[in-house]
N, C-alpha and C positions, 0 to 999 in steps of 0.2 A: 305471161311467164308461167309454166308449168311447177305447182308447188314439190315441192320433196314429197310428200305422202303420194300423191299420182304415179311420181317416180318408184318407188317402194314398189308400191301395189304393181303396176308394169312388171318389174321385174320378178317379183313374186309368179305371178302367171308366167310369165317367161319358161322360169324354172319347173314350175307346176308340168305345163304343158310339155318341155322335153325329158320327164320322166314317166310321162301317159303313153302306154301303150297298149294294142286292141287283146283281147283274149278270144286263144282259133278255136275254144269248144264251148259248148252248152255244157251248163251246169259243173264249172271249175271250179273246185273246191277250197276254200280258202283254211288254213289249220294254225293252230295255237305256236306249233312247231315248222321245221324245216322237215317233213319226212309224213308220209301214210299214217304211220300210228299216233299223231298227235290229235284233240278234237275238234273236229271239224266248226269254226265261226260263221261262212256265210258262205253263199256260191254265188258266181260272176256268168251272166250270159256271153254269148258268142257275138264280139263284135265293142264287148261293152270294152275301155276303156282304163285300166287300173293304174294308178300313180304311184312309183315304187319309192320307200322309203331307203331302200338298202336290200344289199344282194348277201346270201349265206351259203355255203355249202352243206348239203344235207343228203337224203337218200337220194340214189340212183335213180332215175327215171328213164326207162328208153335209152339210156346210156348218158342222161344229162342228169347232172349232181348240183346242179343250182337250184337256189330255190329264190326267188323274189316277195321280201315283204311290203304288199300296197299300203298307202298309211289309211287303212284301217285298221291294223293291227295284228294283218297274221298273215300267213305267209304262203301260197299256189306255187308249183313247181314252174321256169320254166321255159318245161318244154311248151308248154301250151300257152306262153305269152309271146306273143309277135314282137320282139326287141331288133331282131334281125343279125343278131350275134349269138353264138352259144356260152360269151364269154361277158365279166362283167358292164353293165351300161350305166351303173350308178356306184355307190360306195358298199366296202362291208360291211355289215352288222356290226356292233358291238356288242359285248356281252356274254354272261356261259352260258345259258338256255337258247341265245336267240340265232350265236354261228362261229362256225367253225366245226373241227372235229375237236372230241375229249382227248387227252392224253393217251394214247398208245393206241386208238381204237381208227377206221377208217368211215367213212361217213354213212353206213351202214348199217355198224355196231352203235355210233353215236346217236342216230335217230333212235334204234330201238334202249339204249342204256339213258336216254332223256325220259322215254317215255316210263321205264320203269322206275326212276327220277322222281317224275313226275306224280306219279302212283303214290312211291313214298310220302313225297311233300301231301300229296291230300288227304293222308291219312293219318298229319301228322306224327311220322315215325321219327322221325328225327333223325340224326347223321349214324345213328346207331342201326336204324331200319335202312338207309341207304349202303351203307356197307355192306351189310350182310345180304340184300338185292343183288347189290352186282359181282359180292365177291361171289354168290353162288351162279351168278348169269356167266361169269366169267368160266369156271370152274366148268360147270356141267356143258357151256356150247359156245365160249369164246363169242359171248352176246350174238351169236344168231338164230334164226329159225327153225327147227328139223322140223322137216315131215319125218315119215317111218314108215315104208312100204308093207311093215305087219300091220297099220294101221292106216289104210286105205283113206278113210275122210280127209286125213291130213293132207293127202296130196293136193286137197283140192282149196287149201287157201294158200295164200303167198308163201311161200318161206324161200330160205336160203340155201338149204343142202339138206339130202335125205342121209338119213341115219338107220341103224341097225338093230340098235339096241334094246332088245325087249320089243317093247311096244310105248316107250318113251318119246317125246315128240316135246317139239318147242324150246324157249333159251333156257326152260325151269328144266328140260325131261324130263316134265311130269309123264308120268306113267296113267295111261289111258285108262286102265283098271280100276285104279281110285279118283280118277280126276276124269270122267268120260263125257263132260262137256268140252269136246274140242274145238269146236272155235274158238273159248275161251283159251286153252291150252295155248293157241298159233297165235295166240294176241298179245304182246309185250306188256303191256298196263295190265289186260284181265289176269292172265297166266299168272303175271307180279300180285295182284291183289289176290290171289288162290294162294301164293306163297306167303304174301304176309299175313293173310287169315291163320295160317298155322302157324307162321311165328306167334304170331300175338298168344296162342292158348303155349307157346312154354312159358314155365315157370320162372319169371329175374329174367327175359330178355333183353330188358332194358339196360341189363351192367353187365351182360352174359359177354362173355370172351368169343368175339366177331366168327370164330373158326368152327367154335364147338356150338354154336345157336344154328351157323348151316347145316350142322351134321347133326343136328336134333330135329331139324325142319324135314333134310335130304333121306336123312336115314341113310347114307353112302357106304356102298361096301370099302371105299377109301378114305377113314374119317379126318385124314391130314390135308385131305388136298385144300381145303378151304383156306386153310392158312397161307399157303402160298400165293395163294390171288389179295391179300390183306393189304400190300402197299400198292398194287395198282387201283384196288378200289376205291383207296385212299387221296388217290391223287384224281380219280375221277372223277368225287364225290365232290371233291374241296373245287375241283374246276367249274361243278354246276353247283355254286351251292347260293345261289343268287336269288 
């Protein structure tokens, strides 16, 4: 007679082995997050094998917005896992860091507004520092990337849409002039840790009124706008605040 625990462990492997599937490149990156900008955990050879814990929506890849977390704890796009569907083969995520899109944003805006999230959360800023991240990410580029054709380097990392303005680049438009490490600028986390660095030197940030602490960071020739991005931030912040 075969005991219940044999039985268990059987099915266990069962399970195991029909959510193993091979990965089609060398050195697949495994991330904290669903999207490019989150930090890289471990890489997966060509051929190896990953067991997915749950499936999430996240950045675009090649046109596929799935992202697969293996249970090790982080998550490879994909496109580059052999599942043999473009669509899901195991369950979603739960959670606000770990899937879906934020509130009002598409899974674009959401990879890069986690990571500047994320930023905040390691730096301790508190839901005061995350506000003021996205109400100004929101504000100056509708959380995405600009390059800036006045600013040639830019073109040459990732972004979303080139821009015009000045010589401003990135979801901060940080202007190149005072902020002339661009690859930081094109970086969601970096760009956000150059913007929290200056919040931190005003003075009472911590109770400062979320509209006028952007527009003492931004220096904006529009010092209102900030305000009007205050309850979407609000509801983005409260959706990752896990």
């Amino acid at each position: 007679m075969v005991s219940s625990s044999l039985i268990a462990l059987s099915l266990v492997s069962v399970f195991s082995l029909s959510n193993a599937y091979p990965v089609k490149v060398d050195g697949l990156q495994c991330r904290e997050g669903p999207g490019t900008n989150y930090k890289v955990v471990k890489e997966y050879s060509k051929g190896e094998q990953v067991t997915l814990s749950c499936q999430a929506p996240g950045q675009d890849i090649n046109g596929d917005s799935l992202w697969d977390r293996t249970t090790d704890g982080c998550y490879v796009t994909d496109y580059y896992v052999l599942t043999g569907t473009s669509g899901y083969v195991t369950s979603k995520c739960s959670g606000g860091s770990s899937g879906g899109n934020l509130p009002g944003l598409d899974s674009t805006q959401s990879s890069h507004a986690r990571a500047i999230i994320a930023e905040a959360k390691r730096e301790k800023l508190g839901h005061q520092g995350c506000l003021a991240g996205i109400a100004t990410a929101l504000t100056e580029s509708s959380i995405l990337i600009y390059a800036n054709s006045a600013v040639p380097a830019s073109l040459n990392y990732p972004h979303d849409a080139v821009g015009s303005d000045h010589d401003s680049v990135g979801i901060f438009q940080q202007r190149a002039v005072y902020y002339p490490n661009i690859a930081a600028d094109m970086d969601p986390a970096k760009s956000a840790a150059q913007f929290f660095a200056k919040m931190k030197g005003v003075s009472g940030w911590q109770t400062m009124n979320v509209g006028e602490l952007c527009q003492k960071v931004q220096g904006s020739a529009y010092p209102t706008r900030y305000q009007e991005h205050l309850s979407a931030a609000e509801s983005i912040c409260s959706a990752d605040s896990d």
